[in-house]
N, C-alpha and C positions, 0 to 999 in steps of 0.2 A: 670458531676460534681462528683468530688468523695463522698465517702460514708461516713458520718463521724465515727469516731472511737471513742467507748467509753470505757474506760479505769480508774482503779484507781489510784488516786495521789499517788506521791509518799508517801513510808512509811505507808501507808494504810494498815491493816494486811486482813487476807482470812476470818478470823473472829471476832467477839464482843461478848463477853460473856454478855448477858441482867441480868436483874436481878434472872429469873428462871435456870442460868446453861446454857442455848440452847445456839446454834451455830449458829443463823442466823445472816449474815452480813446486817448492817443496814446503814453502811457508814461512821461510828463512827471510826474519827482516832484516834492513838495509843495511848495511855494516856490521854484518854478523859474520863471522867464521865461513869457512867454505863452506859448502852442503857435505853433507855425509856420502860414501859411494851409490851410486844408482840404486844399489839390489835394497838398500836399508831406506835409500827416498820411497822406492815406489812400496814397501811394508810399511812403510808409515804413512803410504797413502793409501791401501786399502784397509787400515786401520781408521784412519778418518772417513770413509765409506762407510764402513760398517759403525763407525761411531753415531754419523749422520742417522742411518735404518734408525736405531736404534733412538734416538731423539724423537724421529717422525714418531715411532709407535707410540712413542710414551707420551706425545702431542698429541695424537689423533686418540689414540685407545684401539689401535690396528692391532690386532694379534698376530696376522701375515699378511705380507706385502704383498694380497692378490686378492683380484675384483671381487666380492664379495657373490654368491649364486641368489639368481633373481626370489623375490619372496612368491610364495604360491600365488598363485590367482584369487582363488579362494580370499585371501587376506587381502590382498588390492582390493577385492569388491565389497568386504564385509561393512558397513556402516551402521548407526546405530543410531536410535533416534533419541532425544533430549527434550524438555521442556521449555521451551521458552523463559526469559527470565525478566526481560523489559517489553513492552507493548505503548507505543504510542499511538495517537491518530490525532486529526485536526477539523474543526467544522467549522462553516466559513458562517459567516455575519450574517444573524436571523434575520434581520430585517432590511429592509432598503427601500423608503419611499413608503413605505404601507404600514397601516395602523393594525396590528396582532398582539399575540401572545405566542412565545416560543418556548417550548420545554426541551431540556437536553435527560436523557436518563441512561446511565451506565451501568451497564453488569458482566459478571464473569460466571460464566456457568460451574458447580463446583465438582469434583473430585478428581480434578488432574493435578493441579497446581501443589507443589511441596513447600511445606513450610516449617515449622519449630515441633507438627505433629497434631496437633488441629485445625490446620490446613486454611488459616488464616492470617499467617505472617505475611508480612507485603503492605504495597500503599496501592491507592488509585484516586486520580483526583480528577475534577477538573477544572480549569481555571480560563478566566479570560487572559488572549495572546497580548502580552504586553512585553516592553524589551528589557531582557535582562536586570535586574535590580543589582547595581555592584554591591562586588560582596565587603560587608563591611569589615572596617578595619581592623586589628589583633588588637585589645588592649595593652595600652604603650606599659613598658618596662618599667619599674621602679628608678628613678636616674640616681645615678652614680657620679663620685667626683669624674671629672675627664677635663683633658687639654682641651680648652677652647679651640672650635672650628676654626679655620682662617677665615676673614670677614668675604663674605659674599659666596664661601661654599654651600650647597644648598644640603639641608641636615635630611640621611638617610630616612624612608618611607619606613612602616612597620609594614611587612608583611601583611597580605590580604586574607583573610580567613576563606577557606573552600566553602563553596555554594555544595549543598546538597541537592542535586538531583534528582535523589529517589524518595525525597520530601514532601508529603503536600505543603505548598503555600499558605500562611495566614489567611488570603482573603479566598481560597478557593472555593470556588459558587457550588461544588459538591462534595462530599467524602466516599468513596464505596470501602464499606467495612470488614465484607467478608464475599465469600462466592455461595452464589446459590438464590442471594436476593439482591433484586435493583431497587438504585436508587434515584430518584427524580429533581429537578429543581428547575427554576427557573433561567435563563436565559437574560443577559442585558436587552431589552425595551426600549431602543429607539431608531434612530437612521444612524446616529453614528458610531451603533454597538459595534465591536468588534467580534471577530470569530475566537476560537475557543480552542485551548489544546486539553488533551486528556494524557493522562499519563498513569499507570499499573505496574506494579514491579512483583517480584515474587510469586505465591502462590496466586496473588489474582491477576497476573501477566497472561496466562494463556487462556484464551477465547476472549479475552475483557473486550466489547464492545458498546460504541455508544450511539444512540437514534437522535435525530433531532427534528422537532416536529412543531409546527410553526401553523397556527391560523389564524384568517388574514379576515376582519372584520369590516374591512370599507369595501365598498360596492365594485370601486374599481377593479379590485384585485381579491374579491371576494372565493377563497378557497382554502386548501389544505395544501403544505411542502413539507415535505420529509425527506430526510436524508441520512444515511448511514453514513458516520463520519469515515474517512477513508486517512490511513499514515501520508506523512510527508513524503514527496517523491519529485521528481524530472521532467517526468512527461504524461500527462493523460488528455482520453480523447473523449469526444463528446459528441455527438449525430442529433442532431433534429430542432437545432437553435435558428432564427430568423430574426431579422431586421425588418421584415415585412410592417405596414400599416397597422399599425396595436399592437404590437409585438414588443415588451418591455423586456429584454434580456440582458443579463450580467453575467459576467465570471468574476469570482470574487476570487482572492489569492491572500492567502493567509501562511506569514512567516513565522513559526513557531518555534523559529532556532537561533542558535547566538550568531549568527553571521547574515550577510544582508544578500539577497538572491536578486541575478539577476534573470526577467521571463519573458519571453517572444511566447505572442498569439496571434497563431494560424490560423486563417479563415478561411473555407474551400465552399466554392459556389458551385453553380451550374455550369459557369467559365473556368472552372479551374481556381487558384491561389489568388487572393485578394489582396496584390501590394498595398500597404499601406506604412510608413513608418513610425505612424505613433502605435503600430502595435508591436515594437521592436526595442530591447532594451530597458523595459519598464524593470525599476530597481523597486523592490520590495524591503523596507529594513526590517533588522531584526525583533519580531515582537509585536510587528504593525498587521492590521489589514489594510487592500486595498479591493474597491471594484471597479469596476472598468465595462462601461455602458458598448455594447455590441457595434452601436451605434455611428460609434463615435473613432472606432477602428474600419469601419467598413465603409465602400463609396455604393452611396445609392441601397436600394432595397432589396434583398432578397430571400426570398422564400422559405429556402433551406440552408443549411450550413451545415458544416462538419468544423470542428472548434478542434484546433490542438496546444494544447501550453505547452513549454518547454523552457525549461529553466535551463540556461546554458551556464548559469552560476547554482551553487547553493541550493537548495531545496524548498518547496511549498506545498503547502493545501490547493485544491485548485478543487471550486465550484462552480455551476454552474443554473443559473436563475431565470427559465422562461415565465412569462407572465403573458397571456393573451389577454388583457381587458377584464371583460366579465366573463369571457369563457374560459376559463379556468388559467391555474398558474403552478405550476410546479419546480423542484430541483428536478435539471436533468442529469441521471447517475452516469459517472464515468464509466464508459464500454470498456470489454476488456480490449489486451491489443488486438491492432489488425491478424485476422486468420478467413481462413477460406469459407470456414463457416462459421455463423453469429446464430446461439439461441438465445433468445429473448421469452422469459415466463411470464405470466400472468394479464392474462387478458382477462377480463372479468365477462360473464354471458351476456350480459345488457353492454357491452360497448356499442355504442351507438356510431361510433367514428374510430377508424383510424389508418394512422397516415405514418409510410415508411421509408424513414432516410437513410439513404448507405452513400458511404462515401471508397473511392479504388486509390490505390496509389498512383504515381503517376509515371511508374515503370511499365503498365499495362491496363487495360480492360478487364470489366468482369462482366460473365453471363451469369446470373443468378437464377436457379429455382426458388421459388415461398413455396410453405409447405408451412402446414398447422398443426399442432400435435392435439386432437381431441381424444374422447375419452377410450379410443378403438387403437389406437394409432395416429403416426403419421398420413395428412392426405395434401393433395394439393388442390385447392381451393377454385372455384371454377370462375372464372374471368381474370381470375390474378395468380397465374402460374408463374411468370416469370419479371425477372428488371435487367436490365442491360445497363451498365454504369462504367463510360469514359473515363480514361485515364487523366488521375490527379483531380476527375472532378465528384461534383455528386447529381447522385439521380432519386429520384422520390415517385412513388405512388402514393393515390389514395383508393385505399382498403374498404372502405365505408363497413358495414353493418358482418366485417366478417366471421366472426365469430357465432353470428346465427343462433346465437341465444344458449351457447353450452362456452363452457370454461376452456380456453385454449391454451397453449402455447408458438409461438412462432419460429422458424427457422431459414435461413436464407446458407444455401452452400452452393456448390458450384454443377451448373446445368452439364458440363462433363471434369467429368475426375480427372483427364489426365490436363486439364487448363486450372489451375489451382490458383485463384488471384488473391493475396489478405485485404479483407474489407471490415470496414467500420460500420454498425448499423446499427438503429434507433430507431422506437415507434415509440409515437404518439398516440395515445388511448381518451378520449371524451366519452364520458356518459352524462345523459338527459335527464333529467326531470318532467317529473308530467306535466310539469309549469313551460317548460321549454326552456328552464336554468338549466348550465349545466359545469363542470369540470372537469381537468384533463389533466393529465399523469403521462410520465414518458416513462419509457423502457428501453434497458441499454443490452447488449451484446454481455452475456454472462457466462462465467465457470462453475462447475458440478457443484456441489456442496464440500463433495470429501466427504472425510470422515466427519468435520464434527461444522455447522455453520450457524450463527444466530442471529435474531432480531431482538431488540428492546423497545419498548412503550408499545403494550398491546393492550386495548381496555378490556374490560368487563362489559358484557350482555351483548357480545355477538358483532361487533363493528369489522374484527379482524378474520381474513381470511386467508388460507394458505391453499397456493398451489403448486403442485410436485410434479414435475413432467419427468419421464425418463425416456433418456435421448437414445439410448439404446435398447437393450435387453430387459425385461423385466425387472423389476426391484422391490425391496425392501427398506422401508426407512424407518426408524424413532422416531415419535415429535414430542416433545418433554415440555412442559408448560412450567417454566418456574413460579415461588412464590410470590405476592404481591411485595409491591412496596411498603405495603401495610401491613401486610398479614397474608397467611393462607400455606396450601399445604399441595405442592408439585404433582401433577398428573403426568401419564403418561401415556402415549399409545403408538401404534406400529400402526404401518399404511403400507396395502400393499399397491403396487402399480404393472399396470400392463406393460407390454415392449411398447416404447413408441408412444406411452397415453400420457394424458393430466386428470389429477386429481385435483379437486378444489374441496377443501372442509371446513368448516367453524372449528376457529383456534380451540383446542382443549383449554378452560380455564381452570386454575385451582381451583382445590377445595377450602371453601370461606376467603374467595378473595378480597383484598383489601387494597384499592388502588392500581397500577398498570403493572403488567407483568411483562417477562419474556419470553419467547417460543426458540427451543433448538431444537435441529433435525443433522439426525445421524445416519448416513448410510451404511443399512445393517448386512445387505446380499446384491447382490446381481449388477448392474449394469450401474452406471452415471445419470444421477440425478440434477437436476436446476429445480429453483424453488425461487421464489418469492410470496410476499406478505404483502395484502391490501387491506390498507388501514380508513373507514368508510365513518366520517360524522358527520352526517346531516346537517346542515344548519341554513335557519332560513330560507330552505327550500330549496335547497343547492345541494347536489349529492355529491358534495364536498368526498375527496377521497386522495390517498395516494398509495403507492407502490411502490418497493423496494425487495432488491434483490438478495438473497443470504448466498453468503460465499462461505469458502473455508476459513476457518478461523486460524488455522495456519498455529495452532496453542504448537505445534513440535515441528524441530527441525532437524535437520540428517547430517548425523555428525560422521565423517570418513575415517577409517579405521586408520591410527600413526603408530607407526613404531621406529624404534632408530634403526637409525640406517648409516654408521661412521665410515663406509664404503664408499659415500658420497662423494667424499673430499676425491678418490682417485678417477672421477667419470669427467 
């Protein structure tokens, strides 16, 4: 509430001459009588004092006019946690250049989400990113006699009718109906589909996420991309993109909001930062996608790259599309941020290749140890202990056959603790065929699961594989296999894992499944889990595969304990 303001009337002079001569102001406006004697001025002046108090309290709701005693501790710290109530995310343009099929599938895993009491109130959709549809007009009023306008005034609008938000769309490519079963559909099928926003309200808001899974049937770009669609955001990083010779890489940048973003793409080599200005300023409007060939921002070829977007406007999707020729072609997932250490899950035993990019700021240097989590622990690997990586640039090894035929995890932290440098890191994982075809999958810099993390589109008869590394201490997890899109009936089971190991196991599937399902994993004891999902089909003799990482679902947030506090107003 504002403060009130005390002030003299107008014409009010600075003084009142009393009858002694003196100069005290008593309120006496201009041409009024003398003042009354001193001793009855200044009672009527702590009378206006205490009038004043008394205003304040009854303004503020002060009960006395002193600082109020601080609230416990206890109560500053208290917070509480809440359900999330909206969930978006965005997934960039299936296709580009290449002849496929893309599936998008969305699900909410169920009994968090509160709703009217069957625990299915709420919307989820998704739809393709297009810009805003204005909202149509109010139907006009029944007209009534009136004075003709004057000629050439332009005749009042009717009011715009509010756009529902938490609506699915008419033409939305899916519906998800309730929690607990996903739902699948197709994807727009050509080069100039756009990406895709999703959008959850209510009971299917918390955990709601969506896969997008994409295979690429011409020879050129013969493989499998998957991608966990990620929310709109500012800034994400990406390790292990090149411009090299066969190297068809994109970032694709999808605006899924009512205002137009503007985005700068960072490109960091082996030289450090790659000026270029066409990768500075690109306006995204609202509703569009756009890609942007690696190519075509960068001078000359190089090998590795570390990719950063940053929308210095507005917000976007921001993905990222390596394609190597006929060895293989993947999304590479956004890393989390720069920190001193990056782990990276799921190497699968038959990697045949891989290849590790970390990129440093360029406030400093990093000494890095590698270090592999198999099934005993962490070990560090023999010929590839360490990377050294200059400031502001990036540095890469190749790993070749390290995983040695057992299920790994990776991690890069720092070779002493007290040099703590935040680094960006990605590997690049290829496996063989006995044909000597093969495909390659990248891996980004990932966070714990938490409490609750998912993936959607897992098939039937064993393609999918999960691995569970724990970074620290022993643990315990859930892995819960929801129902099919079709049909079927939720298994579940607990995995235990050593301090330091991975675990790799065939996805649990429902009972009588019917169509792609999804896998969550809950961490039930001990120490911080990473996990990811390899999703493995065959085809044509290509051991077509990809990878993706499950993070927290983030279904709840920490709400700070409030209470009033009208003492404020006196600090």
């Amino acid at each position: 509430m504002k403060k009130p303001a005390f002030r003299k009337k107008p014409g009010t002079p600075d003084t009142a001459r009393g009858a002694g001569g003196t100069g005290t102001f008593d309120g006496a406006p201009a041409g009024a009588a003398p003042a009354a004697p001193r001793g009855s001025g200044a009672a009527r002046t702590t009378r206006s004092l205490l009038a004043a108090a008394v205003v304040l309290a009854a303004v503020f709701g002060i009960a006395e006019l002193r600082k109020p005693a601080a609230p416990a501790a206890a109560d500053r710290a208290t917070a509480t946690s809440a359900q999330v109530e909206r969930t978006a995310a965005v997934c960039p343009q299936p296709l580009q250049g290449l002849t496929g099929a893309t599936t998008l599938t969305a699900y909410t895993p169920p009994g968090t989400g509160t709703g009217t009491g069957d625990g299915t109130a709420g919307s989820g959709w998704i739809s393709d990113a297009a810009a805003p549809a204005a909202a149509p007009a109010a139907p006009a009023a029944p007209s009534a006699p009136a004075t003709p306008a004057a000629t050439g005034a332009p005749t009042p609008a009717a009011p715009a009718a509010a756009v529902d938000k938490n609506t699915a769309p008419a033409d939305a490519r899916l519906t998800l109906a309730k929690p607990g079963t996903p739902v699948s559909a197709p994807a727009a099928n050509s080069d100039l589909a756009p990406g895709t926003g999703a959008v959850a309200t209510g009971a299917l808001a918390p955990g709601f996420t969506v896969t997008q899974t994409t295979t690429v049937t011409e020879q050129r770009g013969l493989g499998l991309s998957g991608i966990t669609c990620t929310p709109s955001g500012t800034g994400f990083w990406f390790a292990g993109a090149s411009t090299a010779e066969g190297r068809t890489d994109y970032v694709s940048l999808v605006n899924a909001e009512s205002t137009a973003a503007v985005v700068d793409i960072k490109l960091y080599g082996d030289k450090g930062l790659i000026e270029n200005d066409a990768a500075n300023g690109i306006t995204v409007a609202p509703g569009s996608s756009q890609s942007v060939l690696l190519p075509t921002i960068s001078k000359g070829q190089v090998a590795d790259l570390a990719v950063h977007v940053v929308a210095r406007s507005g917000r976007v999707g921001a993905a990222l599309h390596a394609a190597d020729g006929s060895k293989g072609a993947d999304w590479v997932p956004a890393s989390a941020d720069p920190a001193p250490v990056q782990v990276m899950p799921g190497l699968p035993a038959d990697t045949s290749a891989a290849h590790l990019v970390v990129w440093a700021p360029p406030e400093d240097d990093a000494d890095l140890k590698i270090e592999l989590s198999g099934k005993n622990g962490w070990f560090v690997p023999a010929g590839n202990e360490s990377i050294h990586v200059k400031a502001g640039m990036v540095a890469s090894v190749d790993l070749g056959k390290v995983t040695r035929d057992e299920v790994a995890g990776l991690r890069v932290s720092p070779s002493d603790d007290k040099h703590p440098t935040p680094v960006v890191a990605g590997v690049r994982v290829d496996r063989a065929g006995a044909n000597g075809k093969s495909d390659a999958a990248w891996l980004a810099g990932t966070a714990p699961v938490g409490a609750r993390a998912t993936v959607a589109d897992n098939r039937g008869g064993g393609p999918s594989t999960l691995f569970l590394t724990s970074t620290g201490e022993a643990a315990t997890v859930r892995v819960t296999a929801s129902a099919g899109t079709g049909g079927g009936t939720p298994t579940t089971k607990e995995v235990q894992l050593p301090a330091g190991g991975t675990v790799a196991l065939p996805a649990p599937e429902p009972t009588g499944l019917n169509g792609s399902f999804a896998l969550t994993v809950e961490t039930v004891s001990g120490g911080p889990v990473v996990a990811a999902r390899m999703l493995a089909l065959p085809t044509k003799d290509v051991p077509m595969f990809t990878v993706q990482a499950l993070r927290d679902d983030r279904s709840t947030v920490k709400v700070p304990q409030a209470s009033q506090d009208p003492g404020v107003v006196l600090r």
